[in-house]
Every structure is written in C-alpha cells, then in structure tokens.
C-alpha positions as CSV (number, residue, x, y, z in Angstrom):
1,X,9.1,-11.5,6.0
2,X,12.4,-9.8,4.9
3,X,15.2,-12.3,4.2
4,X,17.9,-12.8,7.0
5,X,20.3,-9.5,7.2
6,X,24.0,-9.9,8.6
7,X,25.1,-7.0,10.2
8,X,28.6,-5.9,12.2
9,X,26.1,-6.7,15.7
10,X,25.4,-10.6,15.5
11,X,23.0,-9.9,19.1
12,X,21.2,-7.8,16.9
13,X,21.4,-10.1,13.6
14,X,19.8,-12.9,16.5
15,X,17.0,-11.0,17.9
16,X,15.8,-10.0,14.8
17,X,16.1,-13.6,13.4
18,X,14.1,-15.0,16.6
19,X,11.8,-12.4,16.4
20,X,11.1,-13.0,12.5
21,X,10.9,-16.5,13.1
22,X,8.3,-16.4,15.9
23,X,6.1,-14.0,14.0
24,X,5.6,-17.1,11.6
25,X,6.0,-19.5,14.1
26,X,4.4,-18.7,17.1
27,X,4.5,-20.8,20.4
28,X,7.7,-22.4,19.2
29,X,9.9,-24.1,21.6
30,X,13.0,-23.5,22.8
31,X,14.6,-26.8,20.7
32,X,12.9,-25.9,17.6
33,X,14.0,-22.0,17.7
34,X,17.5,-23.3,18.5
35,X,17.4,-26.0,15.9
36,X,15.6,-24.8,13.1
37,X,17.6,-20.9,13.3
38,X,20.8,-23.2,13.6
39,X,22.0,-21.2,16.7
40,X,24.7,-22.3,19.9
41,X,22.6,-23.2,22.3
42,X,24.1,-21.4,25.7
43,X,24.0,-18.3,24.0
44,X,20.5,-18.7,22.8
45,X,19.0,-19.2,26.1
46,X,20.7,-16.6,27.4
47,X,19.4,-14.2,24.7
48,X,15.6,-16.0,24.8
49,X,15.6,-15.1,28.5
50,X,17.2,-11.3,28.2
51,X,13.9,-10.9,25.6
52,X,11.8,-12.0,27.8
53,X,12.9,-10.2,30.5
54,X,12.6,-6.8,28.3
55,X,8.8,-7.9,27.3
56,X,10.3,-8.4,24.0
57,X,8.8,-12.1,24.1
58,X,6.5,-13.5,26.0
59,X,7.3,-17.3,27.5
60,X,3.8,-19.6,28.2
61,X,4.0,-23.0,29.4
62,X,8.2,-23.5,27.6
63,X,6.5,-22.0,24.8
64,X,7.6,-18.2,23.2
65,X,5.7,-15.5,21.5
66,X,6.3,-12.1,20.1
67,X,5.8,-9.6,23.3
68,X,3.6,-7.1,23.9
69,X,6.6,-4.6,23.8
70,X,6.6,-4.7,19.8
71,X,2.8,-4.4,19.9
72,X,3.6,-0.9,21.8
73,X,7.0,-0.3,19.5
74,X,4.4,-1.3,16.1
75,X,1.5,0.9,17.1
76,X,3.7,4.2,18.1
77,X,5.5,3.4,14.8
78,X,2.7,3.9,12.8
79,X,1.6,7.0,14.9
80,X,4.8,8.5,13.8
81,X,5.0,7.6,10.4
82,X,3.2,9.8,7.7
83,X,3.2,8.3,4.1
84,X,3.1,11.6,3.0
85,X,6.9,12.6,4.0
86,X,7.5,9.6,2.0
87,X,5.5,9.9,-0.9
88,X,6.6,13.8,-1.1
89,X,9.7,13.1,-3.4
90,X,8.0,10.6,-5.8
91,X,5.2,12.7,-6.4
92,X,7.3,15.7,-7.3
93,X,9.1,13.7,-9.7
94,X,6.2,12.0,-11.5
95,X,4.8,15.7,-12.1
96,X,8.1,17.2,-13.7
97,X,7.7,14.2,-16.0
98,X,4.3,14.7,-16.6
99,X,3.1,18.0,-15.6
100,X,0.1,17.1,-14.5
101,X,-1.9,17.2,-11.3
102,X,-0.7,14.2,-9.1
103,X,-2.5,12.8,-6.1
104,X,-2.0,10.4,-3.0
105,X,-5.0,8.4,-2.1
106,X,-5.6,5.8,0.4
107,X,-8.5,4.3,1.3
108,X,-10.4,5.6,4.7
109,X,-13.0,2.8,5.9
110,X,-15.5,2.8,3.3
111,X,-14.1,5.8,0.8
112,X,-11.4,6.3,-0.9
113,X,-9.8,9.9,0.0
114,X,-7.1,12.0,-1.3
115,X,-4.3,12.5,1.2
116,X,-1.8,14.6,-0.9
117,X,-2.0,17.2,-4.1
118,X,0.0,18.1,-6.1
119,X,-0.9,21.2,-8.5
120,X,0.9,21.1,-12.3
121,X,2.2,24.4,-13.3
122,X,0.1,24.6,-16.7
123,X,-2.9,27.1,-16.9
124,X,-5.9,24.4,-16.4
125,X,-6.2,22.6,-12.8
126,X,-8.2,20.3,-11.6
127,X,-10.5,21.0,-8.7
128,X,-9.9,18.6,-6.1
129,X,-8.3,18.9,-2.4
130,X,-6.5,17.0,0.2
131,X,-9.4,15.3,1.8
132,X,-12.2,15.0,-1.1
133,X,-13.8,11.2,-0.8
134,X,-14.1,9.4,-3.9
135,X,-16.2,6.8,-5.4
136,X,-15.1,3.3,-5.3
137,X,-16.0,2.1,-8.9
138,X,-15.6,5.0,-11.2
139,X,-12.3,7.1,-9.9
140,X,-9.1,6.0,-10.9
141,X,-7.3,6.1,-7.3
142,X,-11.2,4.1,-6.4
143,X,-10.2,1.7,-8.8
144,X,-6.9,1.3,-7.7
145,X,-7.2,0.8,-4.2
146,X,-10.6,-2.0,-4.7
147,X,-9.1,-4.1,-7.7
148,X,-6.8,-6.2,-5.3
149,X,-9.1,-6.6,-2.4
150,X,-10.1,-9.9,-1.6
151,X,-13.8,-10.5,-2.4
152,X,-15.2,-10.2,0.4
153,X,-13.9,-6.8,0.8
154,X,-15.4,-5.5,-1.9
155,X,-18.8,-7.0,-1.8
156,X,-18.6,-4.9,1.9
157,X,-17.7,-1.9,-0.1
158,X,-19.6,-2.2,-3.3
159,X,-23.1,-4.2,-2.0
160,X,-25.3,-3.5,-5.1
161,X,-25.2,-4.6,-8.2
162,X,-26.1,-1.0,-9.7
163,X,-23.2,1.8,-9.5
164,X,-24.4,5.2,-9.4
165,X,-23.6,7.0,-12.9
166,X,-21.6,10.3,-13.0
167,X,-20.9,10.5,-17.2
168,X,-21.4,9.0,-19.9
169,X,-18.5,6.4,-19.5
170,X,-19.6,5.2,-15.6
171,X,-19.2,1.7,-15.2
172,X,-22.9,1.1,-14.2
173,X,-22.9,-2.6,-13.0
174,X,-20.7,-4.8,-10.6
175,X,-20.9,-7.3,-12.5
176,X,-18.8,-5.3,-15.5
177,X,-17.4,-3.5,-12.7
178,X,-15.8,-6.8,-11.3
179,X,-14.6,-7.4,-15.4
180,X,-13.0,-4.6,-15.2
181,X,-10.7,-5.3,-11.4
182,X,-9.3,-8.1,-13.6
183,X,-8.4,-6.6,-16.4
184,X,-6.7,-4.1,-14.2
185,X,-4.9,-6.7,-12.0
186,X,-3.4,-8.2,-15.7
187,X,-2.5,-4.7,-16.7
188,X,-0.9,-2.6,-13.0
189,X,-2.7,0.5,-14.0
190,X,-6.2,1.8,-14.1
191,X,-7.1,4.6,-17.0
192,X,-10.3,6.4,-15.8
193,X,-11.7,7.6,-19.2
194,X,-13.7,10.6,-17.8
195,X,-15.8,8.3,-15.4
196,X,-15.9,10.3,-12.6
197,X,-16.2,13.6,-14.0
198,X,-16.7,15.2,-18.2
199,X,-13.6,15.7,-19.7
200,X,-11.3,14.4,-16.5
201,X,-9.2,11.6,-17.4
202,X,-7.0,10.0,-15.0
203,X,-3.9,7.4,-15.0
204,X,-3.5,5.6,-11.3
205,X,-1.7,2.5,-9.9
206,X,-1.1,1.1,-6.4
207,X,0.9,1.0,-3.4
208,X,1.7,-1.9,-1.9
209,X,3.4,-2.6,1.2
210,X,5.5,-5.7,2.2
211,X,3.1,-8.1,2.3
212,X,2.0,-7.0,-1.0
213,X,-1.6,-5.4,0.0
214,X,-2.5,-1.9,-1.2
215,X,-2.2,0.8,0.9
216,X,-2.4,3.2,-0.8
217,X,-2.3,4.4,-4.6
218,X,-0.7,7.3,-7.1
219,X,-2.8,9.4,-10.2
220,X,-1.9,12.1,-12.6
221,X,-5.6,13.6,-13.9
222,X,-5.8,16.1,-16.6
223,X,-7.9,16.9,-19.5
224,X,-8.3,15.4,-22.8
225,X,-5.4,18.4,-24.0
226,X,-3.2,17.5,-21.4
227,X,-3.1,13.9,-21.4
228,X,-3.5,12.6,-25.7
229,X,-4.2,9.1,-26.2
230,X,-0.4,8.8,-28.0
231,X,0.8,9.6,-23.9
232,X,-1.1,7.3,-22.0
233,X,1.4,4.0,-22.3
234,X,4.5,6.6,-21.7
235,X,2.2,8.6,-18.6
236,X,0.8,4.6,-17.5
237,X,4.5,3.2,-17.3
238,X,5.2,6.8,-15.1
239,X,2.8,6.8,-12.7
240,X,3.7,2.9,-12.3
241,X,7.5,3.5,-11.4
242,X,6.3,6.0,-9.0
243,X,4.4,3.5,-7.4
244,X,7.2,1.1,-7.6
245,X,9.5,3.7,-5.9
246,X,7.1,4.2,-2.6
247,X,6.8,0.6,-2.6
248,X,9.9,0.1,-1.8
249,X,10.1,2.9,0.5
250,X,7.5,1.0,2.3
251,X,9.5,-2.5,2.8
C-alpha cells in the first residue's frame, strides 16, 4: 500500500490509515488498531464506530474488516475510470518523439487486444484498429502483457508446446518462448522482430499498476525504414518512459 500521507484533515489522515491498515490486517482488534497505528484511544473508538455505522467497516465478534461500502465505492470506481483518458497524453507524446504508430493494449481474458491507436503522420501506416486481438507469443504488446505472469497464468494461456508460426522469425516453441519472457523481464522491453507480420517491427513495454502487475502495455510499430536498428535503444528507452509515466498515473 501507499505510505502514510498527512494532510490539513487528521479524520481523514485516520480513516485512511485504519482503512490501509485493515486491508493488510484484517479482523484486527480494536487494541491492536489502536496500538500498532499509535492512535488516542477515545478518539479512535469514536471514529471505529462512526465507520462502522457508515458501512465503511464491518465489526464481527470485536473484530473489524474493510466494509462492503468500499467494495461498492472500488467497483463503481473502476466503471468510471477509462485508462484511455489517461493514457491519451503519454501516447501523443511518445509519437511526436518517434513518429510512429503507437498502441494501448491490455489483455481481454485469453487475448491480448488493442484499446487505443494512435496513427504517425508519415506516408506508410500500419493496419491495425482499436479492438484487433493479438497473439500471445509472437506480438510485441502479446509479449508484454504474458512475460510477468505468474506461471500458472501462462501455461492457462499458452497450453501447447507448439506456437502457431506467422513469419519467418515466429517463436515456434514454449519452451524458447518461456527463454525469451526472461530475457524480457532482465531487459523492460520486448523488440518484436517482424514475428507477427513481414516487415512489421515493433518496440513495447508494460503497464503496471500499484501492486506492480501488468495491466496493461505501450508499442510503437513501423517498418524496417521507419524504425533502423541504430534507433531501437533511443525508441526502447521511449516507449519505456511512456510506460513509466502511466504507471505512475495509475498509483
């Protein structure tokens, strides 16, 4: 969780505190929320009960919980946030560096997908839309979103040991497939060297949130013209402070 943050309305500074500490602790007693948050005691009751009373927590047996109030505030949070207003700003920056076409990907279920496109102003495009699944082992924004899933995950997503192969370059095995996930862990950055498509190269990285999971990840794709072997480590350290900047937007 975030650290402790002091604000010019201590009730508010408390509840938060309380409410961060039972998310790691929960079922905590009233002693140990008093003791181990180091707060007056008269006050904290008072405050404990005014939570409960609002649904905020939830009291069992002298023992306190987060409510079912911040399971309603969480899930109508998340109906009204859209990554996308967001992620808006950094992807128009990463393309006047790069002038590329740059893309928002997340993964849907069992494909990833992109959710934003951005076109580069330069006479060749790349034909892909808002909405176009990709595959898991041989796209860049694939790549990015798989290589930090636990490995479970990905044995539920990739389940054979032969990858279907789209060029020349396909990674055609899990098993190098899997090589590859931790070379791209060491590295922050996937380079997807025409894999998916002839002649389409792509640089992606990912998005994490706050308890450092992917969510979601960032590409610029272009053709062998656009995007020179001499401009991958400049593009590659781009695309990764893009992701850097909606990560933090996402904290």
């Amino acid at each position: 969780m975030s650290q402790d943050i002091t604000t010019s309305v201590p009730a508010l500074d408390k509840t938060v505190k309380i409410c961060n500490y039972l998310f790691n602790t929960p079922g905590a007693t009233f002693s140990q929320i008093q003791q181990d948050l180091a707060l007056p005691k008269s006050s904290t009751s008072s405050l404990l009960n005014a939570l409960v009373e609002h649904h905020l927590l939830r009291l069992e047996k002298g023992r306190f919980f987060l409510g079912l109030k911040l399971y309603e505030w969480g899930n109508r949070s998340l109906e009204q946030f859209d990554i996308r207003n967001v992620a808006l700003p950094v992807l128009e920056k990463l393309r006047e560096q790069t002038d590329l076409t740059c893309h928002l990907g997340i993964l849907d279920e069992v494909a990833p997908i992109y959710l934003m496109k951005l076109e580069n102003t330069q006479p060749i495009g790349i034909r892909t839309w808002v909405g176009k699944k990709l595959p898991m082992h041989s796209s860049g924004v694939g790549k990015a979103l798989c290589a930090w899933l636990p490995q479970d995950k990905m044995d539920e997503l990739l389940p054979d040991e032969q990858l279907p192969q789209y060029t020349e370059t396909t990674i055609t095995s899990k098993k190098a497939l899997l090589k590859e996930f931790a070379r791209i862990r060491e590295q922050g950055w996937v380079f997807d060297n025409a894999e998916d498509s002839p002649g389409i190269y792509c640089i992606a990285a990912p998005v994490f949130n706050r308890n450092h999971e992917v969510i979601a990840a960032i590409s610029i794709s272009g053709v062998e013209l656009q995007m020179p072997k001499e401009c991958i480590p400049q593009y590659s350290q781009w695309v990764r402070e893009a992701c850097q900047a909606l990560s933090a937007k996402l904290v």
